[in-house]
N, CA, C and O atoms as a GROMACS GRO file, in nm:
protein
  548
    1UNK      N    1  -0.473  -3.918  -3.913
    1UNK     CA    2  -0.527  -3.785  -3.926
    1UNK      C    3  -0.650  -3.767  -3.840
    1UNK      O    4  -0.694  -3.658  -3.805
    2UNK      N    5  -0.695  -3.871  -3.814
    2UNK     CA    6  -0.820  -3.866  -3.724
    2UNK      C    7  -0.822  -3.831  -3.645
    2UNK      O    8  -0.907  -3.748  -3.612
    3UNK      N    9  -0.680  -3.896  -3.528
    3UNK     CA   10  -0.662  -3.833  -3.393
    3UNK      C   11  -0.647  -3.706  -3.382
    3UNK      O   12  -0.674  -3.630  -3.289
    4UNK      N   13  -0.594  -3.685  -3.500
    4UNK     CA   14  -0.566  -3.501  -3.459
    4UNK      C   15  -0.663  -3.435  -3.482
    4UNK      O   16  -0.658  -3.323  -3.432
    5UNK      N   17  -0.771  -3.465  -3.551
    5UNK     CA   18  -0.892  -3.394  -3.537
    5UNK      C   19  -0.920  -3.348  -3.390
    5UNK      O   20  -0.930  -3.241  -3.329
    6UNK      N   21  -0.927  -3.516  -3.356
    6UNK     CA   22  -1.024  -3.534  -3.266
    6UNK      C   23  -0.925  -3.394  -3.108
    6UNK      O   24  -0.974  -3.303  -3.041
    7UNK      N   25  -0.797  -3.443  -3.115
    7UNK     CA   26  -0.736  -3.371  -3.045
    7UNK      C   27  -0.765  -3.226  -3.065
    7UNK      O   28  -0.800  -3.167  -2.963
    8UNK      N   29  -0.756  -3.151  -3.185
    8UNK     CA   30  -0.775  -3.036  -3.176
    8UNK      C   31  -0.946  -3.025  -3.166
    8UNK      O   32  -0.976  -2.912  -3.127
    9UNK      N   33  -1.050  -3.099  -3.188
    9UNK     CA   34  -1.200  -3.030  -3.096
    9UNK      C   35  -1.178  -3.033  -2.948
    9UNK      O   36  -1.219  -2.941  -2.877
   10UNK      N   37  -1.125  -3.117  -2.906
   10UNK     CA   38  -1.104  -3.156  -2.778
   10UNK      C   39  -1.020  -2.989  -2.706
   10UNK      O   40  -1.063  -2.925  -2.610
   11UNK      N   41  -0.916  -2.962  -2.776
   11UNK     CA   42  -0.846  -2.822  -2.709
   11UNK      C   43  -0.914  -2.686  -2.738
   11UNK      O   44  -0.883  -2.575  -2.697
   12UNK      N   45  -1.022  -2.728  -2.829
   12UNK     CA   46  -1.139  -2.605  -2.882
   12UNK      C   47  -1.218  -2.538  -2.773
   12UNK      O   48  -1.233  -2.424  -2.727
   13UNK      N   49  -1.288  -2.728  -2.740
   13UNK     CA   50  -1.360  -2.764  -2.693
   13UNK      C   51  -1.321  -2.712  -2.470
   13UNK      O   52  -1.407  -2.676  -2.389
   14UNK      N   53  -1.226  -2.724  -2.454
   14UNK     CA   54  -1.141  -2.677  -2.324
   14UNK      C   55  -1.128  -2.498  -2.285
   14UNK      O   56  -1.157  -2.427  -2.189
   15UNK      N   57  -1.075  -2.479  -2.400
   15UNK     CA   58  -1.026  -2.296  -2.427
   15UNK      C   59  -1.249  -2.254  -2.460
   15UNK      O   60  -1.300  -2.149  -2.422
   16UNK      N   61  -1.314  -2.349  -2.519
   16UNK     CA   62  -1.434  -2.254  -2.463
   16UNK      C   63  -1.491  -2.285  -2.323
   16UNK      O   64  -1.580  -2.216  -2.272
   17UNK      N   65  -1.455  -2.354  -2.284
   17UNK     CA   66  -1.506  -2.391  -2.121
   17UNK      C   67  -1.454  -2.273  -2.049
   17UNK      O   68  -1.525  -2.185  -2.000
   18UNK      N   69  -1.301  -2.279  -2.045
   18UNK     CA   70  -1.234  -2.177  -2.009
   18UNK      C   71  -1.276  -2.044  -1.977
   18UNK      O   72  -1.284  -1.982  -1.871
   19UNK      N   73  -1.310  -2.004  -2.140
   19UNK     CA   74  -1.371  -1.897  -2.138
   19UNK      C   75  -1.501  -1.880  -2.074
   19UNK      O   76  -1.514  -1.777  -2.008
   20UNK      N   77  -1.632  -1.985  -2.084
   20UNK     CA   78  -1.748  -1.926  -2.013
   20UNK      C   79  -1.752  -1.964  -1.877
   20UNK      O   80  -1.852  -1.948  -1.807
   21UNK      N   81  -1.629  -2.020  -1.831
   21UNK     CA   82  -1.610  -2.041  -1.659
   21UNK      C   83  -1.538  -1.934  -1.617
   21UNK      O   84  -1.549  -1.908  -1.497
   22UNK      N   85  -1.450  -1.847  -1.698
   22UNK     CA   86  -1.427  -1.752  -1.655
   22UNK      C   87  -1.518  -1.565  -1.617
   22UNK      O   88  -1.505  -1.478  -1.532
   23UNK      N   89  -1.605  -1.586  -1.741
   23UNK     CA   90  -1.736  -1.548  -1.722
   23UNK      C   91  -1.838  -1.500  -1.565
   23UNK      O   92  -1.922  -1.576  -1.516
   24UNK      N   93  -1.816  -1.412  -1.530
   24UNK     CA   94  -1.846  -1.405  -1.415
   24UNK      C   95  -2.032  -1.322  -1.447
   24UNK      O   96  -2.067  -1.262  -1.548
   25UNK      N   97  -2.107  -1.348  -1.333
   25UNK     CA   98  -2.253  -1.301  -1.366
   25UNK      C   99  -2.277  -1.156  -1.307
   25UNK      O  100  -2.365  -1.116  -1.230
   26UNK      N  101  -2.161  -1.084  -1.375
   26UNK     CA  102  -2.136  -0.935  -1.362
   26UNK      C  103  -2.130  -0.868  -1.248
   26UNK      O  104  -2.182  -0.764  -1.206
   27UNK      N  105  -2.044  -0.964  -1.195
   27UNK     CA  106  -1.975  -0.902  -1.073
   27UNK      C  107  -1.883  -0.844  -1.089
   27UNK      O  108  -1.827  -0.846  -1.198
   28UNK      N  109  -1.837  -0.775  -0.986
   28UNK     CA  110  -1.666  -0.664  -0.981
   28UNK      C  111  -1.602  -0.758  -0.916
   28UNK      O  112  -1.645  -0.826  -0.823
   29UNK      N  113  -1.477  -0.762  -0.976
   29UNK     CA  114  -1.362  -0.834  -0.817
   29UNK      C  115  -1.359  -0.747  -0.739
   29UNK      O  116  -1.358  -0.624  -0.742
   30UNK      N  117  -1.359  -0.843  -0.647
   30UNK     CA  118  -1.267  -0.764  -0.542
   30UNK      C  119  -1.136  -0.714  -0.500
   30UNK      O  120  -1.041  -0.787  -0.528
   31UNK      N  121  -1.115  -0.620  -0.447
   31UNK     CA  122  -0.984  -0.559  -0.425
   31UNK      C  123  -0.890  -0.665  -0.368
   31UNK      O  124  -0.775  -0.670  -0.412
   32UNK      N  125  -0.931  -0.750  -0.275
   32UNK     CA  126  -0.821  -0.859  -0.193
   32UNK      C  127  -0.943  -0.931  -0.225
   32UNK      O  128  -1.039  -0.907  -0.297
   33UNK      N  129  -0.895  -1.062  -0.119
   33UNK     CA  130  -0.950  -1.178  -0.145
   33UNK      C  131  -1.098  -1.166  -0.033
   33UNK      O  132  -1.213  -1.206  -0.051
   34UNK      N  133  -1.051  -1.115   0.051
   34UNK     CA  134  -1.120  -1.062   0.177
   34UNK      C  135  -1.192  -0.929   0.183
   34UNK      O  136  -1.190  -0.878   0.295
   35UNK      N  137  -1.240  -0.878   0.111
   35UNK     CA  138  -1.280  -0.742   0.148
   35UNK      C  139  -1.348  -0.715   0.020
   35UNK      O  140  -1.340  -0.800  -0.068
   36UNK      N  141  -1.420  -0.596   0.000
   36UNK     CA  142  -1.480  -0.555  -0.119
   36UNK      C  143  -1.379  -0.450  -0.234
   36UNK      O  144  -1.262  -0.422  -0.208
   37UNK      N  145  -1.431  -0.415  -0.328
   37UNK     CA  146  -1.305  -0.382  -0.412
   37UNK      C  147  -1.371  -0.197  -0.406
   37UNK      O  148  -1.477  -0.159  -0.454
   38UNK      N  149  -1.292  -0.131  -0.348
   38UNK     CA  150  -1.262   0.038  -0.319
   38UNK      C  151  -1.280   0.109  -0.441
   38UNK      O  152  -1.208   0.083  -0.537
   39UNK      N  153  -1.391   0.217  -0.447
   39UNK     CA  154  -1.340   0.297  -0.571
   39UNK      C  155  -1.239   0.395  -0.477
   39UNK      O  156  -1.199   0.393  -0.361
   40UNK      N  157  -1.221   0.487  -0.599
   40UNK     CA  158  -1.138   0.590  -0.555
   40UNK      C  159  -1.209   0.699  -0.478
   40UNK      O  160  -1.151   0.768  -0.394
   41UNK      N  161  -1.324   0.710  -0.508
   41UNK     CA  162  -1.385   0.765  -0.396
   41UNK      C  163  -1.372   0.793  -0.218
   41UNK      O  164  -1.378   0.880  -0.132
   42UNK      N  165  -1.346   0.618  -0.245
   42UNK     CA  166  -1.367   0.564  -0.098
   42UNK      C  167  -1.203   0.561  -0.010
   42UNK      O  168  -1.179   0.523   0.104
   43UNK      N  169  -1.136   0.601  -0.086
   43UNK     CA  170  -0.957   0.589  -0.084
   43UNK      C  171  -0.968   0.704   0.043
   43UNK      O  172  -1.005   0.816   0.008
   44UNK      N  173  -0.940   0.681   0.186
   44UNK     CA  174  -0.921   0.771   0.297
   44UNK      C  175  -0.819   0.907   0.218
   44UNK      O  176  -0.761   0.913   0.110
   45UNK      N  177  -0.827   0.960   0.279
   45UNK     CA  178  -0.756   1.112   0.236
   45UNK      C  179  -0.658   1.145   0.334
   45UNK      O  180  -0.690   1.124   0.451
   46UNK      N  181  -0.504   1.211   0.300
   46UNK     CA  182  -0.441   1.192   0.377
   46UNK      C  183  -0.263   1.142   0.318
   46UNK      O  184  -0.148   1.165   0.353
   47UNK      N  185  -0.322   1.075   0.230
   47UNK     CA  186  -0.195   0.960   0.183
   47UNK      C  187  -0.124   1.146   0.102
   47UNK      O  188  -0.195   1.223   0.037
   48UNK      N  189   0.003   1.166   0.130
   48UNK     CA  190   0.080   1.260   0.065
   48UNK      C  191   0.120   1.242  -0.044
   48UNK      O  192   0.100   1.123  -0.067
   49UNK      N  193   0.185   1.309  -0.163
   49UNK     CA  194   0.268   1.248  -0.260
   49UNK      C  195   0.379   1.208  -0.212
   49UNK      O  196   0.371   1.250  -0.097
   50UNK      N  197   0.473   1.158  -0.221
   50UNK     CA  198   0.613   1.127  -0.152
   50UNK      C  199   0.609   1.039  -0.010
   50UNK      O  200   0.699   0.976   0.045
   51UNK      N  201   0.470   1.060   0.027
   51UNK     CA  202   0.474   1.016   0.160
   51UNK      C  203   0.403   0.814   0.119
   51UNK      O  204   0.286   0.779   0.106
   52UNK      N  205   0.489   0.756   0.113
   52UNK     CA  206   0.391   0.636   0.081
   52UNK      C  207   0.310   0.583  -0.078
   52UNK      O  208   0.401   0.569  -0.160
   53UNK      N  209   0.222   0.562  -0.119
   53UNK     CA  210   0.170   0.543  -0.281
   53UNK      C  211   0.034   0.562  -0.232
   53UNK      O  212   0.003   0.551  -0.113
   54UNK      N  213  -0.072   0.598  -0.355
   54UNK     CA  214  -0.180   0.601  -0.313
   54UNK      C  215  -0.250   0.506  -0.282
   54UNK      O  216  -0.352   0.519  -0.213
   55UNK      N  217  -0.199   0.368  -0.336
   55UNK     CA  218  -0.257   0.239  -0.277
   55UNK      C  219  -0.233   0.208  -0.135
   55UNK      O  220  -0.293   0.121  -0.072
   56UNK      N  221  -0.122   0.300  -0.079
   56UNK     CA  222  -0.169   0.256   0.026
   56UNK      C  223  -0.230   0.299   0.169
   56UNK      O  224  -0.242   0.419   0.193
   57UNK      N  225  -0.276   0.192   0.277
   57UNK     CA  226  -0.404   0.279   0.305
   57UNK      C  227  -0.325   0.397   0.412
   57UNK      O  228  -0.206   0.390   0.441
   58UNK      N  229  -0.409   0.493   0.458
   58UNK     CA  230  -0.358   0.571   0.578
   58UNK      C  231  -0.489   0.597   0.633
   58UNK      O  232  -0.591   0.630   0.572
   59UNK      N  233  -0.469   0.575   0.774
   59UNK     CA  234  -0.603   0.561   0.858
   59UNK      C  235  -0.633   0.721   0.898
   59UNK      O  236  -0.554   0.806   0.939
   60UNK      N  237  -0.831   0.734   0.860
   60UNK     CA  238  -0.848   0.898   0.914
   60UNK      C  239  -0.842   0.899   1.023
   60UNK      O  240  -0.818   1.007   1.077
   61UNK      N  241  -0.865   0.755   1.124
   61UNK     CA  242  -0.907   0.749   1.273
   61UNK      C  243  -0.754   0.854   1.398
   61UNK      O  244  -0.634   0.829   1.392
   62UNK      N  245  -0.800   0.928   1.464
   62UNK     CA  246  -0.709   0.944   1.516
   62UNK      C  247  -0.678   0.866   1.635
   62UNK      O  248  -0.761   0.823   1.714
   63UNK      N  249  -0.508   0.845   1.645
   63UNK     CA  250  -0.422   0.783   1.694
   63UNK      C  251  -0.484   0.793   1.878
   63UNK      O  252  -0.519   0.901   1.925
   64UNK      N  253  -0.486   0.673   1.954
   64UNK     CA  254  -0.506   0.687   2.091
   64UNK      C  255  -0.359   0.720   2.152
   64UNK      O  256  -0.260   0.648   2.145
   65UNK      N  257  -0.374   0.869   2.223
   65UNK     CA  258  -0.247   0.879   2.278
   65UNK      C  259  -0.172   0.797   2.342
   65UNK      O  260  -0.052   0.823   2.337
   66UNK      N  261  -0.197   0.721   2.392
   66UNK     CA  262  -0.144   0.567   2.439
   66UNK      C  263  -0.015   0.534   2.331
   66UNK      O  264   0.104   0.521   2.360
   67UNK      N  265  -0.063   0.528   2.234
   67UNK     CA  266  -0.010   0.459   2.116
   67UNK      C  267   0.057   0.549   2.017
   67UNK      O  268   0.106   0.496   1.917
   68UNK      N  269   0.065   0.685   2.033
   68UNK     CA  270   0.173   0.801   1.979
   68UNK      C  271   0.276   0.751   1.999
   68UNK      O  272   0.296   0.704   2.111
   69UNK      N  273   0.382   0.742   1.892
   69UNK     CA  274   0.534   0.744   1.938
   69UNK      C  275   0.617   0.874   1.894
   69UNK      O  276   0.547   0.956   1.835
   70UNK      N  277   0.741   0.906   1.908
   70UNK     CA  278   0.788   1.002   1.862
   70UNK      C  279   0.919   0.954   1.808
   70UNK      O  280   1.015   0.914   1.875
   71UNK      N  281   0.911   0.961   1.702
   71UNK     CA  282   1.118   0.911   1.623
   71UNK      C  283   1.183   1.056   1.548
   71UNK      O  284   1.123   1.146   1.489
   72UNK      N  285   1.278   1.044   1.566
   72UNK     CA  286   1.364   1.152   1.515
   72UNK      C  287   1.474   1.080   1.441
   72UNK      O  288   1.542   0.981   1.472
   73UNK      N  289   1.472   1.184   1.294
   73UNK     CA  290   1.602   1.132   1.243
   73UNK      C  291   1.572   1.192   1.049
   73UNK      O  292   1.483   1.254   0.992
   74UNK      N  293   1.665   1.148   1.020
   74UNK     CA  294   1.675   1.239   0.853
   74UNK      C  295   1.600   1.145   0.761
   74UNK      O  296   1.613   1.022   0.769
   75UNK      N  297   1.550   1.183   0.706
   75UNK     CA  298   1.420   1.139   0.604
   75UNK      C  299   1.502   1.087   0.470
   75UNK      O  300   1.575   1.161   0.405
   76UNK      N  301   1.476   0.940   0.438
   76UNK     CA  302   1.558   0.929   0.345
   76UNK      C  303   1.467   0.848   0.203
   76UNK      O  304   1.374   0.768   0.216
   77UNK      N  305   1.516   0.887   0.101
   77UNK     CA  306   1.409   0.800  -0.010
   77UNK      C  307   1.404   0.626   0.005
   77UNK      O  308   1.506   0.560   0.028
   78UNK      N  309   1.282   0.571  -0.009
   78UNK     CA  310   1.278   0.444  -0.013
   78UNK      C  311   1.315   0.340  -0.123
   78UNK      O  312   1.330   0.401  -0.229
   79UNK      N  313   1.334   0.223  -0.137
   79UNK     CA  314   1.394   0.157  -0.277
   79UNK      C  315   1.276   0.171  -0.372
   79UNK      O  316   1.314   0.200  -0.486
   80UNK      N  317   1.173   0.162  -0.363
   80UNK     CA  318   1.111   0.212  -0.447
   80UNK      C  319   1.019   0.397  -0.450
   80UNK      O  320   0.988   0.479  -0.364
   81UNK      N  321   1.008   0.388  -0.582
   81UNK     CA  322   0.938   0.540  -0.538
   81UNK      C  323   0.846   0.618  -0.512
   81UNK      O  324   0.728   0.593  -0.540
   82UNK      N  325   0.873   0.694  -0.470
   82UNK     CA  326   0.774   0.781  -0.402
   82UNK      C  327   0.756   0.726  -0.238
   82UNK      O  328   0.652   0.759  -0.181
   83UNK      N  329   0.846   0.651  -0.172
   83UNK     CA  330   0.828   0.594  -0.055
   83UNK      C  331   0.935   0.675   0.019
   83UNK      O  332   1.034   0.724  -0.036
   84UNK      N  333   0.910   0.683   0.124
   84UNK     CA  334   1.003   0.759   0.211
   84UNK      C  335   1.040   0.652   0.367
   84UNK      O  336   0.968   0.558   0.397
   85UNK      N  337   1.159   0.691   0.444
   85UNK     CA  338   1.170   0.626   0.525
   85UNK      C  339   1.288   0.704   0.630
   85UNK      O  340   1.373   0.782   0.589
   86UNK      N  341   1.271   0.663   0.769
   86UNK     CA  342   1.298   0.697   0.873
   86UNK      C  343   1.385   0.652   0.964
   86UNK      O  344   1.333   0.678   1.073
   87UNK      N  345   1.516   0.582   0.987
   87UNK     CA  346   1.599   0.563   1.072
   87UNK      C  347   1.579   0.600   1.214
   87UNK      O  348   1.600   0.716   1.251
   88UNK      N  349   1.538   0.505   1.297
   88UNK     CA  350   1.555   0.617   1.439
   88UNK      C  351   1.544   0.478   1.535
   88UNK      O  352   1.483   0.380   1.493
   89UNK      N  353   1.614   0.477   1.675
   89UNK     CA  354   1.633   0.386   1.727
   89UNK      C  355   1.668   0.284   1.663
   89UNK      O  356   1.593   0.189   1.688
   90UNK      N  357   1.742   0.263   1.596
   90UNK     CA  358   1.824   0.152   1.535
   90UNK      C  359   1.727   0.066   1.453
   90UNK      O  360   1.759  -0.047   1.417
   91UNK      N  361   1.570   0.137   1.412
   91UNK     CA  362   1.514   0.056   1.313
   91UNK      C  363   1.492   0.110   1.222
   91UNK      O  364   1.566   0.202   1.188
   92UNK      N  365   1.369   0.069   1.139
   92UNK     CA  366   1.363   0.136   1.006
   92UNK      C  367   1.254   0.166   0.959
   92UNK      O  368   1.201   0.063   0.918
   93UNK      N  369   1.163   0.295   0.935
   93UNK     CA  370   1.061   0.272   0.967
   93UNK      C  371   0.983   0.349   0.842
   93UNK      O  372   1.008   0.469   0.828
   94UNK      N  373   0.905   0.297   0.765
   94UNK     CA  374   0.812   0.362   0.649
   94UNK      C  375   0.730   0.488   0.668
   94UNK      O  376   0.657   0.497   0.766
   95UNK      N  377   0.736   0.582   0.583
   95UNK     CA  378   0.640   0.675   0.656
   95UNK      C  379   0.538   0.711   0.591
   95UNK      O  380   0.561   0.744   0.475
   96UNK      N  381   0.431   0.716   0.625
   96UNK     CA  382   0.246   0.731   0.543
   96UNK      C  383   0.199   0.845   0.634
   96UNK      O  384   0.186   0.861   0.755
   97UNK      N  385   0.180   0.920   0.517
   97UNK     CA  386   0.081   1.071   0.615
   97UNK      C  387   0.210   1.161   0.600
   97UNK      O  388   0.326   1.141   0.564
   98UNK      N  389   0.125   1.285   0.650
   98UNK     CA  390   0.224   1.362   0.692
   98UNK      C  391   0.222   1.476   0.607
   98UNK      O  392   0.155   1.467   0.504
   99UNK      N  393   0.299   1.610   0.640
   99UNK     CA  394   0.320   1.679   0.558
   99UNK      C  395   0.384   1.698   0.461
   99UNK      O  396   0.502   1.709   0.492
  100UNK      N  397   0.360   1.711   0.324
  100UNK     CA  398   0.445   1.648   0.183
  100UNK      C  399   0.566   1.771   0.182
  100UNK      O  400   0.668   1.755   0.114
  101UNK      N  401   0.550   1.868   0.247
  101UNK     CA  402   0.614   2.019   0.202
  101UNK      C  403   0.714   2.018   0.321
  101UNK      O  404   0.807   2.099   0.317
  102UNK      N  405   0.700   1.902   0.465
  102UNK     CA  406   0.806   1.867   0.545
  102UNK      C  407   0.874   1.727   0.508
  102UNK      O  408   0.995   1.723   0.487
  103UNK      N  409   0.796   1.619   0.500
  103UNK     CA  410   0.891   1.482   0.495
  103UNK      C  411   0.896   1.532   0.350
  103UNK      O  412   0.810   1.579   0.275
  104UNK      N  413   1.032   1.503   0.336
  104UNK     CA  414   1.134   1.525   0.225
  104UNK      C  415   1.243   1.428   0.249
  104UNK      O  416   1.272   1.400   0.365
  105UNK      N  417   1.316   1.366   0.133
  105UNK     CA  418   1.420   1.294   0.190
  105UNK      C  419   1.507   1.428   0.186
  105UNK      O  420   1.493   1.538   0.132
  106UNK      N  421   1.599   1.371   0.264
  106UNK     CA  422   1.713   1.508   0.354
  106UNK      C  423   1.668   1.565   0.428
  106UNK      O  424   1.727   1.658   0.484
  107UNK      N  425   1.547   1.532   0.453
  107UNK     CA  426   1.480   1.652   0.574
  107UNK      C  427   1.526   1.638   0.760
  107UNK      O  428   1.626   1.568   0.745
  108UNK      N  429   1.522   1.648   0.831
  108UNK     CA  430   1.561   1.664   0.944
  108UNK      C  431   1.454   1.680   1.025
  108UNK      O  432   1.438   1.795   1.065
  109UNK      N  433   1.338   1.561   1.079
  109UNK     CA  434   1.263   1.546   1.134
  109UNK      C  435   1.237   1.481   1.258
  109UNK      O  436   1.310   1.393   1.303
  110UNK      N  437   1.098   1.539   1.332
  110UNK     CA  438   1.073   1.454   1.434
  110UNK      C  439   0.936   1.474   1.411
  110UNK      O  440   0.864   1.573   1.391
  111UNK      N  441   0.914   1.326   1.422
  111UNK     CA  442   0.734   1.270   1.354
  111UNK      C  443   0.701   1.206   1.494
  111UNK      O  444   0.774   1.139   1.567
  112UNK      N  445   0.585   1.241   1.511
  112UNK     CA  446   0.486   1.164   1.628
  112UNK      C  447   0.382   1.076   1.518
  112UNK      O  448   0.348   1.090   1.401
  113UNK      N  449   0.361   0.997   1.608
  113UNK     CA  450   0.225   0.868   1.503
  113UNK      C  451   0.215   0.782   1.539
  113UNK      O  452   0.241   0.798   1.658
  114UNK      N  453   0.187   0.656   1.521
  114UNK     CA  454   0.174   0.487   1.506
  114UNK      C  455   0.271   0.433   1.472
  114UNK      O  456   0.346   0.515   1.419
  115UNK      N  457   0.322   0.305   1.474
  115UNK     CA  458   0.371   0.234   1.422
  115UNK      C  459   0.248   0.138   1.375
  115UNK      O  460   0.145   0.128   1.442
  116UNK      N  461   0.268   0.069   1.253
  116UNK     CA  462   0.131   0.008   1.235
  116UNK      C  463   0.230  -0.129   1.155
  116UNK      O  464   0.261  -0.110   1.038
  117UNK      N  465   0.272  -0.254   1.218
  117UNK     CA  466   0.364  -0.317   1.188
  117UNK      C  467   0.279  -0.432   1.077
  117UNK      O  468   0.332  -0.503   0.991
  118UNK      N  469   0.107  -0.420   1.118
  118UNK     CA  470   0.028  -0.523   1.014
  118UNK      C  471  -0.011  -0.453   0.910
  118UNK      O  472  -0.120  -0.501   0.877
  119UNK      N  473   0.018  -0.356   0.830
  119UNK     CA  474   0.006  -0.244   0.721
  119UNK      C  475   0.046  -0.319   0.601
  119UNK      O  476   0.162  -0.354   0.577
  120UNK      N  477  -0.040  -0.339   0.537
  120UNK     CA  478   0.018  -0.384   0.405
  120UNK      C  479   0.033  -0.229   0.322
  120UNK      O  480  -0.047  -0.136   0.317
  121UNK      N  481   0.194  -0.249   0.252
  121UNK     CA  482   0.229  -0.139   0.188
  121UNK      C  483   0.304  -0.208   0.071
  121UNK      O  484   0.346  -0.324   0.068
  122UNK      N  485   0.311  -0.099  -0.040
  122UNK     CA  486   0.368  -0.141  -0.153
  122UNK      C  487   0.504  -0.076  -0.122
  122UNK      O  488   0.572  -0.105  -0.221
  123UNK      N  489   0.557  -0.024  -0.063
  123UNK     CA  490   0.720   0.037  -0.002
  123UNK      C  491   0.760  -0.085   0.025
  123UNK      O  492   0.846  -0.107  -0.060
  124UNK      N  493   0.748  -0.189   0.100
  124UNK     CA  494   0.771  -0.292   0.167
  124UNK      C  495   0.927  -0.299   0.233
  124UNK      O  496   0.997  -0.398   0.254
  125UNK      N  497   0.950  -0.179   0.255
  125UNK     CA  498   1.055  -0.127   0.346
  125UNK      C  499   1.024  -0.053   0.489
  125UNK      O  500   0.972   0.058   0.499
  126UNK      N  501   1.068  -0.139   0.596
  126UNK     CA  502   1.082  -0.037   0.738
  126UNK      C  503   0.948  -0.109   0.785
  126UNK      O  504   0.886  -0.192   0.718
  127UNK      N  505   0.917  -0.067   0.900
  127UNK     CA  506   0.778  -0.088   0.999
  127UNK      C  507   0.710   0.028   0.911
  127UNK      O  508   0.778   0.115   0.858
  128UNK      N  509   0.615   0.023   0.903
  128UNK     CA  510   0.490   0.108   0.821
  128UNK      C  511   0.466   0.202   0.984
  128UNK      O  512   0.451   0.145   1.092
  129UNK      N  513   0.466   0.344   0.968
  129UNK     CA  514   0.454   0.439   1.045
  129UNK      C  515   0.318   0.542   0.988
  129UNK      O  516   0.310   0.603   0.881
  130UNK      N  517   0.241   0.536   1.077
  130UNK     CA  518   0.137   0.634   1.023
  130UNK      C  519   0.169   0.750   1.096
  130UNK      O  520   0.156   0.748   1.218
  131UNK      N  521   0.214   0.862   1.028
  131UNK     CA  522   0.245   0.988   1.077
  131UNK      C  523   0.132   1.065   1.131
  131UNK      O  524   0.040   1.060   1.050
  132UNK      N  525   0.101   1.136   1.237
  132UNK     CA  526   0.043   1.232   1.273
  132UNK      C  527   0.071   1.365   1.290
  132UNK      O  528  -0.007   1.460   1.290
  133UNK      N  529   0.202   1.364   1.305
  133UNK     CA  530   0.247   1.522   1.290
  133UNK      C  531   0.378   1.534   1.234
  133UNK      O  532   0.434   1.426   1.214
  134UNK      N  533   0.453   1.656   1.198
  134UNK     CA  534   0.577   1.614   1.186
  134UNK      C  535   0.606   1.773   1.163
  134UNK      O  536   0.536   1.859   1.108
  135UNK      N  537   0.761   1.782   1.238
  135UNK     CA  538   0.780   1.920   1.275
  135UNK      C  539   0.988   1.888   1.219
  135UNK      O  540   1.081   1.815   1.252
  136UNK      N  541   0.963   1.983   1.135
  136UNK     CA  542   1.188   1.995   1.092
  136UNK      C  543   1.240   2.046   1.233
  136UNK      O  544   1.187   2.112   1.322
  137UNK      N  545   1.370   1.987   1.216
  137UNK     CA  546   1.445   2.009   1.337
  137UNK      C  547   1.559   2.077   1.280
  137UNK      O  548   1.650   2.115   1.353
   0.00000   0.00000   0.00000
């Protein structure tokens, strides 16, 4: 009977370590591991409903014409929701930004923008496309 004493101070004794090592000296996490953690404040403006999630990011910076592309093709819903996505040249491409009252799935578009292929997105479907314009065809 002894050992099991001793065993259960011992797992008491662990689960409170636990706890005041988990104890942080009132800090916030951070959002990633790398970066500081965003209020909503700070969330760029831009992100549509339908167009993408609000987590993810869409850049205010505008696009260097250099780096505009233009894809055409029918707007279709993504596997998850509220994500939208773009067929055109035989790839597949996510779309962030844009006008919520044009990208529609079924819609019949041609979007100018970025491709932004290092985009972390919660769609995790297609090349991540930051839209800049987008006009129905």
């Amino acid at each position: 009977m002894m050992g099991l004493s001793r065993v259960l101070v011992a797992c008491v004794a662990l689960v409170a370590l636990a706890v005041a090592s988990g104890c942080d000296s009132g800090k916030q996490p951070s959002a990633t591991p790398s970066g500081p953690a965003v209020s909503p404040s700070e969330v760029p403006s831009g992100s549509a409903p339908g167009a993408g999630t609000p987590s993810d990011p869409v850049s205010s910076e505008k696009p260097d014409k250099d780096d505009i592309v233009e894809l055409r093709g029918t707007v279709e819903a993504g596997v998850e929701p509220g994500c939208l996505i773009l067929q055109s040249g035989g790839k597949t491409y996510g779309l962030y930004g844009g006008d919520p009252n044009v990208l529609k799935a079924g819609a019949k578009v041609v979007v100018r923008g970025v491709p932004q292929p290092d985009m972390v997105t919660t769609c995790q479907q297609g090349i991540p496309f930051q839209v800049a314009e987008v006009h129905k065809v």
